[in-house]
N, C-alpha and C positions, 0 to 999 in steps of 0.2 A: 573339414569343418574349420579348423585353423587358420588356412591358405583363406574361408570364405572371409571369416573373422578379421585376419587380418588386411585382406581388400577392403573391407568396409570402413578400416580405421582408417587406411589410404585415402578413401575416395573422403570422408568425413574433413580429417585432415587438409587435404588437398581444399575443399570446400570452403575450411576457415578463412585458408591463407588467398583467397581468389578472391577476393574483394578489393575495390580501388582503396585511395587515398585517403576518400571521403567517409567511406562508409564502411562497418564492421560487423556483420551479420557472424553469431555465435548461437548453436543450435539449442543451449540450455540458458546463459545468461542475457541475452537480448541483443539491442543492438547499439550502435557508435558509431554515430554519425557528426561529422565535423563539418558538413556542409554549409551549416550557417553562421561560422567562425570565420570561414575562409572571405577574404574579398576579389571579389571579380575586376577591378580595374588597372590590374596588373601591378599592383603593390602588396606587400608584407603584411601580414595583421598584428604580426611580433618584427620589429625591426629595430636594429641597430642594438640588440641583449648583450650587455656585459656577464659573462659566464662570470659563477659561485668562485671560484677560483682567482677570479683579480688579473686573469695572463692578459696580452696584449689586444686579442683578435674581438670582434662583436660576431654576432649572430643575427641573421634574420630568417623567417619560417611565416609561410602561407598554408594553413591549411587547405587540404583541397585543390584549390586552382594554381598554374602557374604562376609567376613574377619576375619581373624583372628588376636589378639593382647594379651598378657599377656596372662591371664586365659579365655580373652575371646574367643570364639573356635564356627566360623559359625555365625557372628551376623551381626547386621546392624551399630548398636549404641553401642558404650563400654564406661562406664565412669571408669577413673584410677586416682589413687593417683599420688601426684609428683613426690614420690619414685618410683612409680611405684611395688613397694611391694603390691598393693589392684588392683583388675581389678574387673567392674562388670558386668555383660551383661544388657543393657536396652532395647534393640530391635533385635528383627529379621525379615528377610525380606518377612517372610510367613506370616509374624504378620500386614502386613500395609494394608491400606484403606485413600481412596482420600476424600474430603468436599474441600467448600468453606468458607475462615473463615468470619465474619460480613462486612468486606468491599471486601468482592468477590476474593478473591486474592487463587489461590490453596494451600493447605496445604497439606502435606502430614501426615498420623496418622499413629504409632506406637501403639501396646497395647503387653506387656506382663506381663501377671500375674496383679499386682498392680499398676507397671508402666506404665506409656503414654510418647510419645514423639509425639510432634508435631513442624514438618519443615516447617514453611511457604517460597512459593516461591515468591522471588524480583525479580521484570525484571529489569535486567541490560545490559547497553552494552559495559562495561567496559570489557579488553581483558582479563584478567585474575577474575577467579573465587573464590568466597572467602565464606564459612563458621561464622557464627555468631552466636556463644552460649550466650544466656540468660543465662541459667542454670534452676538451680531447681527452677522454681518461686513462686511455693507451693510442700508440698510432696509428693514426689513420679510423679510429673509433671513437664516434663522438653520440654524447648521450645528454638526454632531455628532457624536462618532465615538465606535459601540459596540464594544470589547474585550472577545470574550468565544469560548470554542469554540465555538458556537452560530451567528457570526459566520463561520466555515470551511463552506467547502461542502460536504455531508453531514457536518456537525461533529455535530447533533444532530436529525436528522431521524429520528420517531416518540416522541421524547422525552416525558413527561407534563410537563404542569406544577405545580407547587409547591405550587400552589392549588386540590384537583378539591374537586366535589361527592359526597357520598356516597349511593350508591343502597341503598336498604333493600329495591327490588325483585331481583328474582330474574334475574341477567346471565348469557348466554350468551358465554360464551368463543367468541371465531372465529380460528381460525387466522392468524396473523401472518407475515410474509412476515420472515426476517433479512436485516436490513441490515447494509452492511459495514461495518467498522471505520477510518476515516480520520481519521488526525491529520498535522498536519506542524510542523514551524520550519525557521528559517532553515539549518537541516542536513540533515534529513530532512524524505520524506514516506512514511505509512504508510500502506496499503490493503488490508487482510486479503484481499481477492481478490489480490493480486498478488506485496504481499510490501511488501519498503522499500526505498526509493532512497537513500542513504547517503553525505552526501559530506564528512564531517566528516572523515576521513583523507588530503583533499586538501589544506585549507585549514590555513595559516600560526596557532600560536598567541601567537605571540612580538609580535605588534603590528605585523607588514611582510604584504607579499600576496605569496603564493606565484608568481603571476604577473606580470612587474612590466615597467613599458614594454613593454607589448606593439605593434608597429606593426600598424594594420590591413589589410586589403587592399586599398585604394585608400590609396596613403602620403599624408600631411597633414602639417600640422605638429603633430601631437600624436600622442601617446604613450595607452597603456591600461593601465591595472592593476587584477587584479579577486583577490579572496578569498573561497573559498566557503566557509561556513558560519561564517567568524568575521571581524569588523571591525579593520581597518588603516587606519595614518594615513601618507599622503606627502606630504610641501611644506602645500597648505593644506588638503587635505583628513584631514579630522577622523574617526575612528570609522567608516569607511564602508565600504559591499561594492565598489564599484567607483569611480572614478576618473579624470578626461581628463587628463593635462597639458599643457601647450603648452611647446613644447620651443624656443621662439625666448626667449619672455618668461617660463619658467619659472614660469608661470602655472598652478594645478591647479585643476580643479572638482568637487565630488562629483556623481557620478550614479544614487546609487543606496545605501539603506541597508538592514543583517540587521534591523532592527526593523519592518518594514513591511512583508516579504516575504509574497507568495504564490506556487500553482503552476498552470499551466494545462495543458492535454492532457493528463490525468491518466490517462484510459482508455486500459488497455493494448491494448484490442480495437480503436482509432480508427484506430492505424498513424501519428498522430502523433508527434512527438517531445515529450518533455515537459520544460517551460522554466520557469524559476524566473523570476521579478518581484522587482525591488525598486524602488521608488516613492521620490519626495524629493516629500512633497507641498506643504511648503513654497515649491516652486520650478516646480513640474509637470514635473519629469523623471524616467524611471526607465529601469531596466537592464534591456533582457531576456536570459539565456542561455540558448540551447539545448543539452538534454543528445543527445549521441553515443552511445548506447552501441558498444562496442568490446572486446567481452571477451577480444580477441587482446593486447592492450598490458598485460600484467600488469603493468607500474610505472609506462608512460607514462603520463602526463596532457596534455593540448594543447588550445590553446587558441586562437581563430582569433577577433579581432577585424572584425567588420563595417565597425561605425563608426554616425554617426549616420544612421539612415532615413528620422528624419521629424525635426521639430523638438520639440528635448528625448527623444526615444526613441532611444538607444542597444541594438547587439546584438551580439551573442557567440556563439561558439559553443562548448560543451566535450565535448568528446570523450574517454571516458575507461573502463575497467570500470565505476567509481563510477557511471558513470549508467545501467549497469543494473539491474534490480528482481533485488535481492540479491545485488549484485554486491559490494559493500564492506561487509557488514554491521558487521563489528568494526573498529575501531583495532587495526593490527598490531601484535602483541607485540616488545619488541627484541628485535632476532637475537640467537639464541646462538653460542660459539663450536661447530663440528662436530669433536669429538676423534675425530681417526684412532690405527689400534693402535699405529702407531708412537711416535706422543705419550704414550700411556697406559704403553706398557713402557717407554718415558725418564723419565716420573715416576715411575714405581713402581720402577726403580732408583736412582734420586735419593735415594727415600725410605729404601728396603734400607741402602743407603750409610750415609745420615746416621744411622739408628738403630745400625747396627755402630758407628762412631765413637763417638758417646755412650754404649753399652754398654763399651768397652775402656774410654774415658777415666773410667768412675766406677768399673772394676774397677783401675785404676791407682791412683784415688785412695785406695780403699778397703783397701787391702794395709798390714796391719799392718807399724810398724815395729821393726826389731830393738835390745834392748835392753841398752846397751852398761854396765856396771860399770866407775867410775871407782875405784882404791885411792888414799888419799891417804900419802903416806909423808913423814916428816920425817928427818931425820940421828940425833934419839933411838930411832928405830924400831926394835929390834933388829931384825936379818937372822940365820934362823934356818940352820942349813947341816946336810945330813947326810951 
C-alpha cells in the first residue's frame, strides 16, 4: 500500500512538473497560463529590466515563445551588458519545469547548463504587467518575480496572445467551453461559479487591526494581531496583515503582508475551507487564515489563533458570515435613526407651535400705529369761548 501510495505521488508530481512554459495545470489550485503575455514576433515582452539590486547587467524575458536579442538567438532569458557589447543566453524554453515554491505560489524553473532561473508568479490585478529582476542572488542563480493577472490561478486561461498569425485560410469555428471568471486581492476573492468571498467590512481602516493581541490556544508568550483586507502597524511591525508580539520583551514581528496575498481551496465543490496566504518573502514566513463560514453570527467575527505549525508558518482561523460566498458583499450603510409615530407627532407639534408664534409675533409687529395730534399753544393764543 505504501510502494502504491507512494507511485501515485510520483506519477502526481511528475504530472505538475510536465507542463510547457506557457502553461501550468495544478490538479487542486487551477491553472497558469502565460500564453497571452508572451509575444510571437520574436521579441521580449519584458526587455532590457534593470534588477532591484542597481548591479551592472539588464534582463529581458518572453513568456512562452522564443526571442531573440543581441547574441542571444532562440532563448527565453537573455542577460546583457549596458553597452550591450556582452549578451548571454540563460534560459530556453525547452528547458522549463513548473513547482511550487515554500509558500505555495507557482514558480516557473529554467535549467541550462549551470544556470537556473526561477520566475515566481504574483497575482495581481493591476492593469498593466510588470517584471521584477532580483538578479543573481548566488551564482549562477538568478530569480524573478512576474506581476501580472495572468500570474493568478485561472487569471487568464484561454486568453490569446498579443502577437497571432493571420490565417487567409478558411477556419472553422469549434465550440469553446466558458471559463470562469476569477479575480481576487487582499479583500476579495471572485468566482462567477460561486460568487465573492468579501472581507473588506471586517477589516480596521484607521491604521490598528481589528483583532489585536489575540492569545492562541496553546498560551506562549506571545500575543496575535491580524487585519483582513487592510495593513496595520503595532510596536515594530510596519504595514502588515498579521503580527506576533512577545509580551515579556515587547518584542513584535511581521508574519505576514496584504501585498503578497494569495488564496487556496477555492472550490466550493472540495468541501474544503478556503484560506487566505500572506507570505513575507523576504524572511520566508507567512500567515495562513482559515475562513469559517457562519452565517448564524450576523455581527460577530472571531478569531482563533493556532500559533506557529511549522517553522515560520503561522495559522488562524476566522470564523465569520464574511467567509461565506456572498455573505458580506457590500460595506454596510450607517445606521439610521428608526423614527417611531410618537417621535414624528412630537416634531410635528414642535413645528405647529413654533410657526403659531412667528405668525402672532409679526401680526404684533405689523399693527399700525395710532396717530396722536400735538396743539401747540402759547399765553398769546387766544382762547375762543362760546
Amino acid at each position: 500500500m505504501q510502494r502504491l501510495t507512494l507511485l501515485l505521488t510520483v506519477v502526481l508530481f511528475t504530472a505538475i512538473l510536465a507542463d510547457d512554459s506557457c502553461r501550468f495545470n495544478h490538479p487542486l489550485y487551477g491553472v497558469i497560463d502565460l500564453a497571452s503575455l508572451g509575444l510571437r514576433d520574436g521579441r521580449a515582452r519584458f526587455q532590457g529590466i534593470t534588477p532591484a539590486s542597481g548591479l551592472e547587467y539588464l534582463y529581458s524575458f518572453n513568456p512562452c515563445y522564443s526571442f531573440s536579442e543581441e547574441t542571444c538567438q532562440n532563448v527565453a532569458v537573455c542577460q546583457i551588458s549596458p553597452d550591450r557589447r556582452y549578451s548571454f543566453e540563460l534560459a530556453r524554453q525547452t528547458s522549463s519545469s513548473w513547482s511550487l515554491d515554500t509558500s505555495y505560489r507557482p514558480t516557473l524553473n529554467y535549467t541550462s547548463g549551470s544556470k537556473t532561473v526561477l520566475i515566481t508568479m504574483v497575482c495581481s490585478s493591476a492593469d498593466e504587467d510588470s517584471l521584477e529582476v532580483l538578479g543573481e542572488t548566488r551564482l549562477n542563480y538568478y530569480t524573478m518575480q512576474l506581476r501580472s493577472r495572468c500570474a493568478c490561478w485561472n487569471g487568464c486561461a484561454g486568453r490569446s496572445s498579443p502577437f497571432t498569425t493571420k490565417l487567409t485560410s478558411r477556419v472553422t469555428t469549434k465550440p469553446t467551453t466558458t471559463r470562469p471568471s476569477i479575480y481576487y486581492s487582499a479583500c476579495q476573492y471572485h468566482d462567477s461559479r460561486y460568487g465573492t468571498i468579501d472581507l473588506s467590512t471586517i477589516g480596521n481602516t484607521n491604521g490598528g487591526s481589528v483583532f489585536k493581541d489575540v492569545n492562541s490556544l496553546y498560551p506562549n508568550d506571545y500575543v496575535w494581531s491580524y487585519n483582513p483586507c487592510y495593513s496595520f502597524s503595532e510596536h515594530q511591525c510596519k504595514n502588515v496583515a498579521g503580527c506576533q508580539i512577545d509580551k515579556m520583551n515587547q518584542i513584535s514581528y511581521p508574519i505576514g503582508y496584504q501585498s503578497f496575498v494569495y488564496w487556496l481551496n477555492m472550490n466550493a465543490t472540495s468541501g474544503l475551507n478556503p484560506t487566505i496566504v500572506y507570505p513575507i518573502t523576504t524572511s520566508n514566513r507567512l500567515l495562513k487564515v482559515e475562513l469559517i463560514c457562519d452565517r448564524t453570527s450576523s455581527a460577530n467575527h472571531h478569531l482563533q489563533v493556532v500559533g506557529e505549525t511549522a517553522v515560520g508558518e503561522y495559522y488562524m482561523r476566522l470564523t465569520s458570515p464574511c467567509a461565506c460566498w456572498n455573505g458580506c458583499n457590500e460595506r454596510p450603510s450607517h445606521p439610521s435613526f428608526n423614527w417611531n409615530v410618537w417621535a414624528i407627532i412630537g416634531i410635528a407639534g414642535s413645528v405647529v407651535f413654533l410657526l403659531v408664534v412667528i405668525m402672532m409675533t409679526c401680526l404684533f409687529c405689523s399693527k399700525p400705529k395710532r396717530q396722536r395730534f400735538y396743539t401747540v399753544m402759547s399765553e398769546k393764543t387766544p382762547i375762543l369761548k362760546y
